[in-house]
Biopython code that builds the backbone (N, CA, C, O; Angstrom):
import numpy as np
from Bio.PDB.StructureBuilder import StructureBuilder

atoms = [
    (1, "UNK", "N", (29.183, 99.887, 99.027)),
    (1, "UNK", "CA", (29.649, 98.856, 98.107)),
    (1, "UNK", "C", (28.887, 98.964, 96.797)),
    (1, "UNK", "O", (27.672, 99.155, 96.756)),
    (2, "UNK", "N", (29.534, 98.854, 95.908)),
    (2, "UNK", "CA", (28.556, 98.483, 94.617)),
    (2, "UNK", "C", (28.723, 97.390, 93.751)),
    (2, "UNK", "O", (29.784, 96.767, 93.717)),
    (3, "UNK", "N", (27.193, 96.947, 92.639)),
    (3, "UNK", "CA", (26.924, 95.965, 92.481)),
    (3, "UNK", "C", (28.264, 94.456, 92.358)),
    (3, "UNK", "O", (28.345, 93.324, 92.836)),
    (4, "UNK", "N", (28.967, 95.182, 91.586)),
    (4, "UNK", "CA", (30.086, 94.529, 90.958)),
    (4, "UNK", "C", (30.747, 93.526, 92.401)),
    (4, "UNK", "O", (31.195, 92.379, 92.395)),
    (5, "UNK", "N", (30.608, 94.325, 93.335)),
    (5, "UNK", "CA", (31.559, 93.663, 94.759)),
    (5, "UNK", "C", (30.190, 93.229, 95.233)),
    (5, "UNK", "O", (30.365, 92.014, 95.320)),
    (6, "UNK", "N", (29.348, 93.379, 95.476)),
    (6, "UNK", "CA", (27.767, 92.882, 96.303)),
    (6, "UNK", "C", (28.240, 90.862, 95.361)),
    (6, "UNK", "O", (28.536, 89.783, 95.874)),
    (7, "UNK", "N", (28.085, 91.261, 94.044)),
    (7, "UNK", "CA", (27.521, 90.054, 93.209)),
    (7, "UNK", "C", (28.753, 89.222, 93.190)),
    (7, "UNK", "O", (28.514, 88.158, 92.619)),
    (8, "UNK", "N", (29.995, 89.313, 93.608)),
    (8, "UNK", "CA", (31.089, 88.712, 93.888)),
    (8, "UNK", "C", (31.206, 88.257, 94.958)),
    (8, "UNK", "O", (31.971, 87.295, 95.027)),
    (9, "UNK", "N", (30.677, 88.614, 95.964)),
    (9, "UNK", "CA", (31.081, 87.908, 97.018)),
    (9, "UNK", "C", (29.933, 86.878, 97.425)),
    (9, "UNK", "O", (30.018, 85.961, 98.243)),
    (10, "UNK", "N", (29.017, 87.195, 96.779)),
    (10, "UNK", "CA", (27.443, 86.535, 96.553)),
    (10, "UNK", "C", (28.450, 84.544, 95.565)),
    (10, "UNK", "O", (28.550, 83.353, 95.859)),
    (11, "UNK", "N", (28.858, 85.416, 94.502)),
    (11, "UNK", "CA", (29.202, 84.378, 93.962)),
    (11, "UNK", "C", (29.970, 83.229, 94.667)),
    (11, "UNK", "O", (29.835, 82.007, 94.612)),
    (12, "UNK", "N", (31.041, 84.241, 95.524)),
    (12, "UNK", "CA", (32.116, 83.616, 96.333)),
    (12, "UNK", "C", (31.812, 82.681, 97.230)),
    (12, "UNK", "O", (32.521, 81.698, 97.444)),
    (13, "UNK", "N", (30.556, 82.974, 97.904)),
    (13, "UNK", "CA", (29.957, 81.916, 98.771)),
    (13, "UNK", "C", (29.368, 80.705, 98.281)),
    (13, "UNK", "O", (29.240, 79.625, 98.858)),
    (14, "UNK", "N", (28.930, 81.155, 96.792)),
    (14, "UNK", "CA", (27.739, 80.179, 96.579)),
    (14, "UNK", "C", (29.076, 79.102, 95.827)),
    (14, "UNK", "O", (28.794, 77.910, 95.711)),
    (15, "UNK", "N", (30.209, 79.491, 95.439)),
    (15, "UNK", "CA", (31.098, 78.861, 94.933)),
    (15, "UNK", "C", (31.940, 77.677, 96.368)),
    (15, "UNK", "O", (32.479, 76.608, 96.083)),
    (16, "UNK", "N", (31.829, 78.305, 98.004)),
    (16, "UNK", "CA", (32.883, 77.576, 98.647)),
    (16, "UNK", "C", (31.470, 76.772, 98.907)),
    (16, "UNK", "O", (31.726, 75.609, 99.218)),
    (17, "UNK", "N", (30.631, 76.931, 98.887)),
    (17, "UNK", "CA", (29.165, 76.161, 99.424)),
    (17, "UNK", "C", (29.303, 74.899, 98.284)),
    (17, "UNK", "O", (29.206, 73.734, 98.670)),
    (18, "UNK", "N", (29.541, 75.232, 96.816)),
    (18, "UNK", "CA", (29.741, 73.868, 96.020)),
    (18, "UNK", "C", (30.914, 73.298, 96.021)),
    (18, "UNK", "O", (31.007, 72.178, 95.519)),
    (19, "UNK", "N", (32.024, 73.912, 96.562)),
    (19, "UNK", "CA", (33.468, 72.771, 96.816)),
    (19, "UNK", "C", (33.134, 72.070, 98.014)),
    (19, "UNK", "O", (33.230, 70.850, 97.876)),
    (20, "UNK", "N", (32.680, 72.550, 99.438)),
    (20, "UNK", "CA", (32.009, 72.092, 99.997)),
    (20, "UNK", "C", (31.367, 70.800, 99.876)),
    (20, "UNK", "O", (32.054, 69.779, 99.903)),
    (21, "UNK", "N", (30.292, 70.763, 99.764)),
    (21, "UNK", "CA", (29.187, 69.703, 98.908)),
    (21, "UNK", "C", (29.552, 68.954, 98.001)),
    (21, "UNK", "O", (29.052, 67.836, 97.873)),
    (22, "UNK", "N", (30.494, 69.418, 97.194)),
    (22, "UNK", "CA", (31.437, 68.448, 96.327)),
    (22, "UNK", "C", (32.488, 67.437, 97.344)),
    (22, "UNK", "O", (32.682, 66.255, 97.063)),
    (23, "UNK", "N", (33.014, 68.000, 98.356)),
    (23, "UNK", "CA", (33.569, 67.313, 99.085)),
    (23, "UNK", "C", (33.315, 66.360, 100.113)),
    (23, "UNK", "O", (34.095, 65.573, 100.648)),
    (24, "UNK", "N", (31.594, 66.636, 100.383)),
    (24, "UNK", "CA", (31.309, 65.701, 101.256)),
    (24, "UNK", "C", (30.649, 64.550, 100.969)),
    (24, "UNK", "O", (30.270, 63.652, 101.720)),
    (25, "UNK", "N", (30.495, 64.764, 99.058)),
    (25, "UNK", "CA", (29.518, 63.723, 98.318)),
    (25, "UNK", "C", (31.056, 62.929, 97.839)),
    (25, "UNK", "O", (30.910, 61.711, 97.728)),
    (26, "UNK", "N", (32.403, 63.403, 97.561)),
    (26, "UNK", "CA", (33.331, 62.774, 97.504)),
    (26, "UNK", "C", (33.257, 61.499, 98.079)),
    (26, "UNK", "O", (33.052, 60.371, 97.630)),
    (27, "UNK", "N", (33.615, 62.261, 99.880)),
    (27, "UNK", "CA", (33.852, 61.444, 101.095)),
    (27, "UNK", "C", (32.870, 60.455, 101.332)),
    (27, "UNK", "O", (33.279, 59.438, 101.894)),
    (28, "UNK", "N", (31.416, 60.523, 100.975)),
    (28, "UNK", "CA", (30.437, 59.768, 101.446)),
    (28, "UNK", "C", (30.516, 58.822, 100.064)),
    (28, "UNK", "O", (30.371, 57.606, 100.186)),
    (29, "UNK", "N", (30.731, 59.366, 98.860)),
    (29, "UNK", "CA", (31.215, 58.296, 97.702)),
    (29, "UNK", "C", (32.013, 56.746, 98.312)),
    (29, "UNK", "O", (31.688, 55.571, 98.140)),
    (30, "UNK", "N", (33.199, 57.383, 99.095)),
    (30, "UNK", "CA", (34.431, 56.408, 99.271)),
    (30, "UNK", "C", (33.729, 55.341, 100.323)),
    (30, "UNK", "O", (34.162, 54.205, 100.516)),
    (31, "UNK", "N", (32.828, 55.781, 100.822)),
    (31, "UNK", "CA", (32.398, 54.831, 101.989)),
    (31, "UNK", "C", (31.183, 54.164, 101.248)),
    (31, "UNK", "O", (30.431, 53.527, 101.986)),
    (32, "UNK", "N", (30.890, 54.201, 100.020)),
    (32, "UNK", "CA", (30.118, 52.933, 99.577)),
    (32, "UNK", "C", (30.077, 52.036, 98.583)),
    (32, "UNK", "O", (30.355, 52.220, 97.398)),
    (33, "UNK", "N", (29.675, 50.939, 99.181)),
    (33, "UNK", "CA", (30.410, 49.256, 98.800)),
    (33, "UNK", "C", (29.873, 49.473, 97.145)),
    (33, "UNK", "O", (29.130, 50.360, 96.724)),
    (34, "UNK", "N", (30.611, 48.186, 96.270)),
    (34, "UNK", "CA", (30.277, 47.927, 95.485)),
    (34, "UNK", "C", (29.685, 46.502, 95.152)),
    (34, "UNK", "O", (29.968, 45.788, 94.190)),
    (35, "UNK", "N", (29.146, 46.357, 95.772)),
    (35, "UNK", "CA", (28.312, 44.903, 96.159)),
    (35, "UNK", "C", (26.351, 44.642, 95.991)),
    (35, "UNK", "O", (25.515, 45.545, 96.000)),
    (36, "UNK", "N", (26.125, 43.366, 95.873)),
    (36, "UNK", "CA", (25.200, 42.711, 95.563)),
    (36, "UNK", "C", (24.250, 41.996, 96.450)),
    (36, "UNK", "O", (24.188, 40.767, 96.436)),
    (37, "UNK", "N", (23.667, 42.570, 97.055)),
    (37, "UNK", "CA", (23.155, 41.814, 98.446)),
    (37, "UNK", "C", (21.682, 41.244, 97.932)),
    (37, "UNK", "O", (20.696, 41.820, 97.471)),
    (38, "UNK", "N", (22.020, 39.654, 98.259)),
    (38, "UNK", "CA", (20.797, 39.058, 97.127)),
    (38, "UNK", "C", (20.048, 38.534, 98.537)),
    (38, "UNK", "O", (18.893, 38.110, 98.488)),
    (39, "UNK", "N", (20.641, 38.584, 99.529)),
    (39, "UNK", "CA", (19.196, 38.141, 101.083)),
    (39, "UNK", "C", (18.819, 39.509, 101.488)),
    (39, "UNK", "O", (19.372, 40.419, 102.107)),
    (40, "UNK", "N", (17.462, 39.291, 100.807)),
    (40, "UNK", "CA", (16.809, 40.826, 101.514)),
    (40, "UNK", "C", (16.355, 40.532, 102.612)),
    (40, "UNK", "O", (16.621, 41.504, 103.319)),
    (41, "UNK", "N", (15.647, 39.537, 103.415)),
    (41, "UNK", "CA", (14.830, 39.060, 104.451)),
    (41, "UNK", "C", (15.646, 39.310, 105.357)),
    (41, "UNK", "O", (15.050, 39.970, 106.208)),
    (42, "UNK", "N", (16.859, 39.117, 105.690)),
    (42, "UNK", "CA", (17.993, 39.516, 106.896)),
    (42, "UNK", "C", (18.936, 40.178, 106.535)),
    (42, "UNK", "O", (20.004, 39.565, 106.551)),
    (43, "UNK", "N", (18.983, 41.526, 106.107)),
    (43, "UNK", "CA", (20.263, 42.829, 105.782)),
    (43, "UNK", "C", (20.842, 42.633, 106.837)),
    (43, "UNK", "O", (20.411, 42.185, 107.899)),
    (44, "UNK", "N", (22.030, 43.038, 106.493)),
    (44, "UNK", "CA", (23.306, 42.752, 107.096)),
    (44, "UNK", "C", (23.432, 44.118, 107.119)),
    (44, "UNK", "O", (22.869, 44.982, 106.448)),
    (45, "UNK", "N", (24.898, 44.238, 108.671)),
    (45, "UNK", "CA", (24.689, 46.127, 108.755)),
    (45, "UNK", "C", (25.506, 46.368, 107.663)),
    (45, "UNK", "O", (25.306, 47.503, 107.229)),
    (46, "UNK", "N", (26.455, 45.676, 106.967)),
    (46, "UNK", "CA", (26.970, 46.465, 106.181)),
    (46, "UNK", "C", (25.976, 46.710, 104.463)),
    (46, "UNK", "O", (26.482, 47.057, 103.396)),
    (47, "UNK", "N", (25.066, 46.513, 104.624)),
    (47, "UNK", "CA", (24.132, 46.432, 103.889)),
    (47, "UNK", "C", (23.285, 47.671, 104.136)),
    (47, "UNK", "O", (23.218, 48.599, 103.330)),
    (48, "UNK", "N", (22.658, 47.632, 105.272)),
    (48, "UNK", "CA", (21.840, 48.580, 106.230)),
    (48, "UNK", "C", (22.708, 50.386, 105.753)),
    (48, "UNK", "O", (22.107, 51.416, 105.446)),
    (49, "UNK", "N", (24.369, 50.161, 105.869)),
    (49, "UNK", "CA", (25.148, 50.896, 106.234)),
    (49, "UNK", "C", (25.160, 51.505, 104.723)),
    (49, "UNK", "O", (25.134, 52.714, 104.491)),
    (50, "UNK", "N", (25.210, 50.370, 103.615)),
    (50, "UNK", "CA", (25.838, 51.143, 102.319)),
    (50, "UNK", "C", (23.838, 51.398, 101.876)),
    (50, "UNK", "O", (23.658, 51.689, 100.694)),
    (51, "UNK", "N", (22.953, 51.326, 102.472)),
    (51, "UNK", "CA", (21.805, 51.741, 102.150)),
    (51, "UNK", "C", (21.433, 53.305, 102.506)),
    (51, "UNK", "O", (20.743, 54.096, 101.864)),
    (52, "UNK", "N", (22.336, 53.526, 104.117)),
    (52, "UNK", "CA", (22.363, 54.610, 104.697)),
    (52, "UNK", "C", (23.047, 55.700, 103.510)),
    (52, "UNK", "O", (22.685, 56.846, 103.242)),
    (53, "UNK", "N", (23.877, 55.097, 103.071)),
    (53, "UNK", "CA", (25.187, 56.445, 102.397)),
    (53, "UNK", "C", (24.526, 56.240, 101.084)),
    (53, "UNK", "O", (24.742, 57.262, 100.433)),
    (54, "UNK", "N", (23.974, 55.583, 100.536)),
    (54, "UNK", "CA", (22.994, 55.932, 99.027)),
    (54, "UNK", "C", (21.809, 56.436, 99.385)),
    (54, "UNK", "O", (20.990, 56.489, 98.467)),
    (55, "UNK", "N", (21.493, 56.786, 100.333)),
    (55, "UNK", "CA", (20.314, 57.983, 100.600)),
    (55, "UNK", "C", (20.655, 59.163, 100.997)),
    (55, "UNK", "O", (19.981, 60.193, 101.020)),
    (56, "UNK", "N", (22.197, 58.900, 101.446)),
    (56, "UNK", "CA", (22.653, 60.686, 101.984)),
    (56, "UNK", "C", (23.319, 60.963, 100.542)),
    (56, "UNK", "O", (23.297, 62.173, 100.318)),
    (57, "UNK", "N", (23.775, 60.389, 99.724)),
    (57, "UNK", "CA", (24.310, 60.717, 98.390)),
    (57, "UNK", "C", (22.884, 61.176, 97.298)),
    (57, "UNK", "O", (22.815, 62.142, 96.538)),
    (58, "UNK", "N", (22.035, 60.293, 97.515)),
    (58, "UNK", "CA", (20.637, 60.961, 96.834)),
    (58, "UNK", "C", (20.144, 62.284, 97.596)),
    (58, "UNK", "O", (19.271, 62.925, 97.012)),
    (59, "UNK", "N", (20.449, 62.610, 98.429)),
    (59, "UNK", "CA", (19.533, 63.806, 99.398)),
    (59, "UNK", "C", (21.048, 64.761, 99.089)),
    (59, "UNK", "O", (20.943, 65.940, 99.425)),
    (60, "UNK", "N", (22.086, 64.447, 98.634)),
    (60, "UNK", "CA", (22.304, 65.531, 98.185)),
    (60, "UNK", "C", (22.941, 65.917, 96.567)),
    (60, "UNK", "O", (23.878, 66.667, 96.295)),
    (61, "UNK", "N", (22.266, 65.299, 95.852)),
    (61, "UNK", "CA", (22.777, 65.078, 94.404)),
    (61, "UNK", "C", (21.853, 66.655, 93.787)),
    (61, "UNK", "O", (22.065, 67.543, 92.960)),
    (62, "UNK", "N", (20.883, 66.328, 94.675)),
    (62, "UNK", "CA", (19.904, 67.964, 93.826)),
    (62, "UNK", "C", (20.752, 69.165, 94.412)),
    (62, "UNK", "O", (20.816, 70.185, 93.726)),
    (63, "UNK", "N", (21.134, 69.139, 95.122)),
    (63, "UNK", "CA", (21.683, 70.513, 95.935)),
    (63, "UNK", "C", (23.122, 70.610, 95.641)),
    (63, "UNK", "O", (23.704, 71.619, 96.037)),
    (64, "UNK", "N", (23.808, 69.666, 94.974)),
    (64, "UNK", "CA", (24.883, 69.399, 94.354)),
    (64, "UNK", "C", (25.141, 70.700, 92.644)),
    (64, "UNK", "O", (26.027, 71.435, 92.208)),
    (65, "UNK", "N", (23.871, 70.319, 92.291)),
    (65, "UNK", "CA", (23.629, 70.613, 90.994)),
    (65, "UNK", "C", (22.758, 71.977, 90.883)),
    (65, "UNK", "O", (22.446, 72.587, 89.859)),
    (66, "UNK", "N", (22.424, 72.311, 92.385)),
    (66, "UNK", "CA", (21.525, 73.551, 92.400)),
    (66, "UNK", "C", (22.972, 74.673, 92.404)),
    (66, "UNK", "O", (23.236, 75.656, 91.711)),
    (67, "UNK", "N", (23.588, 74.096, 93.344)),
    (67, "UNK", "CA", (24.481, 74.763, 93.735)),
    (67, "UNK", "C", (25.771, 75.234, 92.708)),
    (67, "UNK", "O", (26.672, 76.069, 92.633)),
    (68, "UNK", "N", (25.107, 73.925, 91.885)),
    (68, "UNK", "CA", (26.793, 74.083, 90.264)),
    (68, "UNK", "C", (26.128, 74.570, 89.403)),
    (68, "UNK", "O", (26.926, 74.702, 88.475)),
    (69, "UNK", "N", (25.136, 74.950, 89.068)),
    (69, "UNK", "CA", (24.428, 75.624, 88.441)),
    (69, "UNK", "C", (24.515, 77.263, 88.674)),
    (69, "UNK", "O", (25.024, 77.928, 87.772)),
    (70, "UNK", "N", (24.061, 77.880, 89.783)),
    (70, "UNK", "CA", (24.031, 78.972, 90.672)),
    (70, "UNK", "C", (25.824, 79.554, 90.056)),
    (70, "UNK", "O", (26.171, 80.572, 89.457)),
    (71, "UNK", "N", (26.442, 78.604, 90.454)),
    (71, "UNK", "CA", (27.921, 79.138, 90.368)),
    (71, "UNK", "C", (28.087, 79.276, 88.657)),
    (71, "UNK", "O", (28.516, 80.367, 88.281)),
    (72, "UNK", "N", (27.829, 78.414, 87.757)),
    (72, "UNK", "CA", (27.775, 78.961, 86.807)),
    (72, "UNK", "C", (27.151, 79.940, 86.040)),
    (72, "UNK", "O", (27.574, 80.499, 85.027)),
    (73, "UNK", "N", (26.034, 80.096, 86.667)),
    (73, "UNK", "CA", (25.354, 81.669, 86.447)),
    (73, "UNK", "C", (26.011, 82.657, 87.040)),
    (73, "UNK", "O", (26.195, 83.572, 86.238)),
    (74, "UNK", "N", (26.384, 82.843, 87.940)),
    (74, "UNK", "CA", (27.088, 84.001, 88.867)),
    (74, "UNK", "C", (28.210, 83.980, 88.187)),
    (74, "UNK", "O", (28.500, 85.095, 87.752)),
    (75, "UNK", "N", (29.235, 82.832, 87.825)),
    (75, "UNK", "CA", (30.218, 83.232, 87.204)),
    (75, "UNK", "C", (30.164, 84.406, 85.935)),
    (75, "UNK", "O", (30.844, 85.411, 85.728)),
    (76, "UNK", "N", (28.945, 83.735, 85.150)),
    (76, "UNK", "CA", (28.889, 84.520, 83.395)),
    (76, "UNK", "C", (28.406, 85.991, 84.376)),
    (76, "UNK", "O", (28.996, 86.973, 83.925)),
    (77, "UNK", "N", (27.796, 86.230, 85.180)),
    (77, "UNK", "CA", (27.278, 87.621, 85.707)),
    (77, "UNK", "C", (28.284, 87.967, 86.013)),
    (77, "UNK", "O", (28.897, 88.604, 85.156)),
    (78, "UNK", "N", (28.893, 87.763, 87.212)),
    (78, "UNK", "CA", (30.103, 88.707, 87.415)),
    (78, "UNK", "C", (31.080, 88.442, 86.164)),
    (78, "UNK", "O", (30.917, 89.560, 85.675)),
    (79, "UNK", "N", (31.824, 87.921, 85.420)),
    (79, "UNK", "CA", (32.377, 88.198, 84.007)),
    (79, "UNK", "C", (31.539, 89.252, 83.032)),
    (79, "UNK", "O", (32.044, 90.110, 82.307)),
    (80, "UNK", "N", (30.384, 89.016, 83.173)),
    (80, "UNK", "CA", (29.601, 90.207, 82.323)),
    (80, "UNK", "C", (29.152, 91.548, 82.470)),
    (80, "UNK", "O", (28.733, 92.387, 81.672)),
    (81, "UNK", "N", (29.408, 91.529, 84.076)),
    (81, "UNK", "CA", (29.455, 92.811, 84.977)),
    (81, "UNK", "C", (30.715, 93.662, 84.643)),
    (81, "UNK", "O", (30.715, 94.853, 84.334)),
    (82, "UNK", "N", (32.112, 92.589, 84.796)),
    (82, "UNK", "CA", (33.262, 93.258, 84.829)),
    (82, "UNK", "C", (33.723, 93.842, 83.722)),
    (82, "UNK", "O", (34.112, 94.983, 83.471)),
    (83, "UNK", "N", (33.622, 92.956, 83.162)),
    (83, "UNK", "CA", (33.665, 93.978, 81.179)),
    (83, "UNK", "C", (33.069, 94.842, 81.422)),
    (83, "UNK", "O", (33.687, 95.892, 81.597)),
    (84, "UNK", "N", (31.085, 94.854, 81.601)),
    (84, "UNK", "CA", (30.960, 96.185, 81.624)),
    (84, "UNK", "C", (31.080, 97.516, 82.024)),
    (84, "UNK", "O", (30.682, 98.561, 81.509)),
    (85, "UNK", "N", (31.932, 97.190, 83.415)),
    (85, "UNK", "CA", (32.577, 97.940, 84.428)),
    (85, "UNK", "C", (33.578, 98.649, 83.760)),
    (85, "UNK", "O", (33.483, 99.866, 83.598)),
    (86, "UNK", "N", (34.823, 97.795, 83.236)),
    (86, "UNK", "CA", (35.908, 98.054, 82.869)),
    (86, "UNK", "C", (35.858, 98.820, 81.303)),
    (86, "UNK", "O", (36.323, 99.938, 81.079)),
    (87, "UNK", "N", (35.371, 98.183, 80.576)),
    (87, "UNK", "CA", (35.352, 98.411, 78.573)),
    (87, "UNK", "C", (34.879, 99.793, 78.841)),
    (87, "UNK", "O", (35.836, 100.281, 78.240)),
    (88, "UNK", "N", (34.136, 100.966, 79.279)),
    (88, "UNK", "CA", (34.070, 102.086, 79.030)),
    (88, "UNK", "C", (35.577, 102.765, 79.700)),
    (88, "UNK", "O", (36.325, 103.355, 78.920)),
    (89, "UNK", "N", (35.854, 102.675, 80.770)),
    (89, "UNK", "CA", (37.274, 103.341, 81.345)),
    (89, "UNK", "C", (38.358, 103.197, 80.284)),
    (89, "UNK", "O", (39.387, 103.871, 80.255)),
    (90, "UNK", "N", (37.983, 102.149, 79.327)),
    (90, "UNK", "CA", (39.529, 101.747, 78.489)),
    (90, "UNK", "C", (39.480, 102.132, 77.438)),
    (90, "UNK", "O", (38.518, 101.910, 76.703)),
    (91, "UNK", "N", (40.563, 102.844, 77.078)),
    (91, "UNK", "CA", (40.860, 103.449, 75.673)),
    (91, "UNK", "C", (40.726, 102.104, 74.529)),
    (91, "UNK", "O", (40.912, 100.957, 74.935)),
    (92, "UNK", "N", (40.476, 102.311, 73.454)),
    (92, "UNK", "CA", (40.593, 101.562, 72.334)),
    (92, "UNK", "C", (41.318, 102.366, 71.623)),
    (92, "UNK", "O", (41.661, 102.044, 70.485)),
]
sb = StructureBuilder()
sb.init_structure("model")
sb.init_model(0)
sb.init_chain("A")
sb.init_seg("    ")
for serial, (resi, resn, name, xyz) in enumerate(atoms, 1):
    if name == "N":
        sb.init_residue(resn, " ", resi, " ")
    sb.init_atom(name, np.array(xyz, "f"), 0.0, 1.0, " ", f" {name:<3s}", serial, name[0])
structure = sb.get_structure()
C-alpha cells in the first residue's frame, strides 16, 4: 500500500469515530431537561438523572473536538497528498 491509501483510510476511521461521537452527544443531548432545580437538600431522580447526562456530555465534549479536529487535519493531508500525487501525471 502506499502513503496516499495508508493516510485515507487512517482518515476514514478517525472521520466514522467523529459521526459516531457526534451521534451519541446528539442522543444524550435529547435526554436532558431544561429545568431549574432550586431544592438541593433532596434531588429528585429526575434531577440526579439530568445531572448524570451533563457529566456524560462533559466527558465527552473534549473527545468530540479531539476527534473534529484530527478529521480536519487529515482531511487538508489527504487533499494535499492527492494533488501531489496527481499534478505531476497531468499534462498542463
Amino acid at each position: 500500500m502506499d502513503t496516499l491509501s495508508i493516510v485515507t483510510v487512517l482518515w476514514a476511521v478517525i472521520v466514522v469515530a467523529f459521526i459516531a461521537l457526534m451521534v451519541y452527544r446528539a442522543n444524550l443531548a435529547n435526554h436532558e431537561t431544561e429545568q431549574l432545580f432550586l431544592n438541593e437538600t433532596n434531588p429528585s431522580s429526575v434531577h440526579l438523572e439530568n445531572d448524570d447526562v451533563v457529566r456524560r456530555l462533559n466527558k465527552v465534549a473534549p473527545l468530540c473536538k479531539g476527534f473534529g479536529g484530527a478529521a480536519i487535519i487529515l482531511s487538508l493531508v489527504v487533499g494535499a497528498m492527492w494533488i501531489a500525487h496527481t499534478l505531476p501525471s497531468s499534462s498542463l
